[in-house]
C-alpha positions, 0 to 999 in steps of 0.5 A, a space after each residue: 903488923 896487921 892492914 886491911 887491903 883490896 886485892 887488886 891493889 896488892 896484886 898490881 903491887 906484888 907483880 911489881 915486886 916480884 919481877 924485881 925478886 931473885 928466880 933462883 937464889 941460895 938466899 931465901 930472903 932474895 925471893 922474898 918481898 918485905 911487907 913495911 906496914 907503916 901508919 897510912 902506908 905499906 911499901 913492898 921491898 923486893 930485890 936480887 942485889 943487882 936490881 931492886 924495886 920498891 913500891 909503895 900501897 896507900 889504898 890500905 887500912 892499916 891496924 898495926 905497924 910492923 914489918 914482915 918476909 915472905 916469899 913473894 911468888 907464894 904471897 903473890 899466888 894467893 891474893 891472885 886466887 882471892 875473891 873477895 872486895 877485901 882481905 887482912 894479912 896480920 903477923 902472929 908470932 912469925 906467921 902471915 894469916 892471910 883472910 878473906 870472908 871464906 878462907 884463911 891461909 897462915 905463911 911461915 915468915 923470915 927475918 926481916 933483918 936479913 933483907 938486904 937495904 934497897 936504894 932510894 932515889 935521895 937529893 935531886 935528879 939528873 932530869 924526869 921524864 913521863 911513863 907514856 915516853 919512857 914506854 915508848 923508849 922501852 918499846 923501841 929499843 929493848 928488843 934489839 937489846 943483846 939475849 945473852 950474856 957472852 958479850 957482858 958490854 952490850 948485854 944492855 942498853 945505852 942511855 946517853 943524858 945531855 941537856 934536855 934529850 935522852 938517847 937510847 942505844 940497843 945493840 946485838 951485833 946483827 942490828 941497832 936500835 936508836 931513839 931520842 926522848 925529851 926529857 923535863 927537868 934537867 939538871 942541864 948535865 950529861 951522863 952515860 951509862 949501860 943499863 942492864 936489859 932485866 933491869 928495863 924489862 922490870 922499868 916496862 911493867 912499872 910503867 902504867 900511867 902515861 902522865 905519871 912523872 918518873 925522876 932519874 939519877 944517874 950515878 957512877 955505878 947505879 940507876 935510879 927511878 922514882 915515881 911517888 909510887 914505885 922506886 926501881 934501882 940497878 946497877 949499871 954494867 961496866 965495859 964499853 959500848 961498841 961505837 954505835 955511830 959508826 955503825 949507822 950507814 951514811 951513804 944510802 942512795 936507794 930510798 924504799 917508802 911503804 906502810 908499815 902495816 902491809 910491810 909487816 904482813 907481807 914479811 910474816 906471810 913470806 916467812 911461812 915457808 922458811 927454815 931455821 936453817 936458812 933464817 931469811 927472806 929475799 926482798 926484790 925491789 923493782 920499780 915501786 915495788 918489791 917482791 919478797 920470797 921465802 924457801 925452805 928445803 922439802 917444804 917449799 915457797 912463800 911469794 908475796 908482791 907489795 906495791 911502794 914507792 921505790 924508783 932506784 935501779 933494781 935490787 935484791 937483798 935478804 933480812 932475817 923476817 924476825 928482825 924486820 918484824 920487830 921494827 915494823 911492829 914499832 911503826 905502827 901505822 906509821 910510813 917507813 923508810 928504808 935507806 939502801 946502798 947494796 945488797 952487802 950493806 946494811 938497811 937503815 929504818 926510819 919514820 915520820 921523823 928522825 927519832 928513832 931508827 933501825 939498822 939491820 946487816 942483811 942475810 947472806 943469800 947464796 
């Protein structure tokens, strides 16, 4: 096996791969990526037998076909520190050499037998969708997702395919996160199924090109992505989402409109001065506008007046700061709207449009 190769080429790809490799195994081979040198191809495989990915190297020289196992963080440190405008890695009696015009580095290899098969996306897909929407999707959805893994159903995302829109579905129990997405190509069917968040955390760094086209298929226990560059796969989780639905406030009758911009800094600048103990700021809505406080014990108190449009009967409810910076970072420069009933319900978020949406339980302020 032996291929020449730029070194930014093989590190966009090793990072890939090594997202999708196992961090801590008694399997070597599961921290390793296998190098497929084919005639006008390489395609790194790398997987911990929950996820896998496979992404595939044309701008490559190749000399010698063959295949080779290597640990993908070692590799991957290598080829970062390389300054050269290109490189050979070539097998030589179970070693990797690796060379540039001033270095030479020689890796012991594994058997490429005792990597495990990474699924490939075969026969036709359920719909395809673009990576600029696949990102913003990712973007609205996965921070809300579940951090730990004690409640297995929710340690996830929901993605519910019919016809020709995909909704996305991310809960913790203390918010939720919806959006909606136009997808192409539909098979015209409908699917359900929980996507794991590390496998979404490892679909937003395939994502690079807005206008590359990403093909999915949804089976009974696995996820699909292709691309004509990457591949990723992973098994879906198993249980019962919470009914989301029912979640979703229906009777607000207070309506805040702000830009998200000053929401976002007067939330951060009032959040100085609270404590992890008490994790929350006041929001006090009067008369088109809203003054938020922050305390914390022996520190002190944050006060910050923003103006917006608000004209219902006065109120006083409290948020954890972190939730809100999360939404308001979404927005962008958008305006938000923010549907309210009481201080005891939840605030429901909203853009320019019905798109995606936000529903956060407010902070017990006694």
């Amino acid at each position: 096996m032996k291929f020449v190769v730029a070194p930014q080429t093989l590190v966009s790809g090793l990072n890939i791969a090594a997202a999708g490799a196992a961090s801590r195994t008694p399997k070597p081979a599961l921290q390793g990526v296998l190098l497929d040198v084919q005639k006008d191809e390489v395609i790194l495989s790398a997987t911990d037998l929950e996820m896998g990915v496979r992404v595939r190297l044309t701008q490559v020289e190749v000399e010698r076909e063959g295949q080779v196992l290597v640990p993908v963080a070692k590799l991957l440190q290598i080829v970062r520190e390389s300054i050269d405008e290109s490189m050979v890695l070539e097998v030589e009696e179970n070693t990797l050499h690796i060379r540039g015009s001033d270095s030479h580095f020689s890796m012991y290899t594994g058997d490429p037998a005792e990597f495990p098969p990474v699924s490939e996306l075969e026969g036709d897909s359920d719909f395809s969708i673009t990576g600029g929407t696949l990102r913003l999707v990712i973007d609205r959805t996965l921070f809300a997702a579940a951090k730990e893994s004690t409640r297995y159903a929710i340690d996830g995302l929901l993605w519910n395919f019919k016809g020709d829109q995909l909704k996305v579905i991310a809960t913790d129990g203390r918010r939720l996160a919806l959006t909606n997405a136009p997808v192409q190509n539909s098979s015209g069917g409908q699917a359900d199924a929980i996507v794991p968040a590390k496998a979404m955390h490892l679909i937003s760094r395939v994502v690079d090109d807005p206008e590359e086209l990403f093909q999915v298929k949804l089976l009974s226990n696995q996820l699909l992505l292709r691309s004509p560059r990457v591949t990723v796969s992973s098994v879906l989780l198993e249980g019962h989402f919470p009914k989301y639905e029912d979640v979703i406030p229906q009777d607000c009758d207070r309506t805040v409109r702000v830009a998200a911009p000053a929401m976002l800094s007067a939330v951060r600048r009032s959040a100085l001065l609270t404590s992890e103990e008490s994790k929350a700021i006041r929001l006090q809505f009067d008369d088109n506008k809203v003054v938020l406080t922050g305390r914390a014990p022996e520190q002190g108190q944050a006060s910050v007046q923003l103006p917006l449009t608000y004209d219902a009967e006065p109120l006083e409810i409290g948020f954890n700061p972190n939730f809100l910076v999360d939404v308001l970072k979404v927005f962008d420069d958008q305006e938000v709207r923010l549907s309210l009933k009481d201080a005891n319900r939840p605030g429901l978020f909203r853009g320019d449009n019905d798109d995606f949406m936000y529903v956060l339980m407010p902070v017990n302020l006694s």
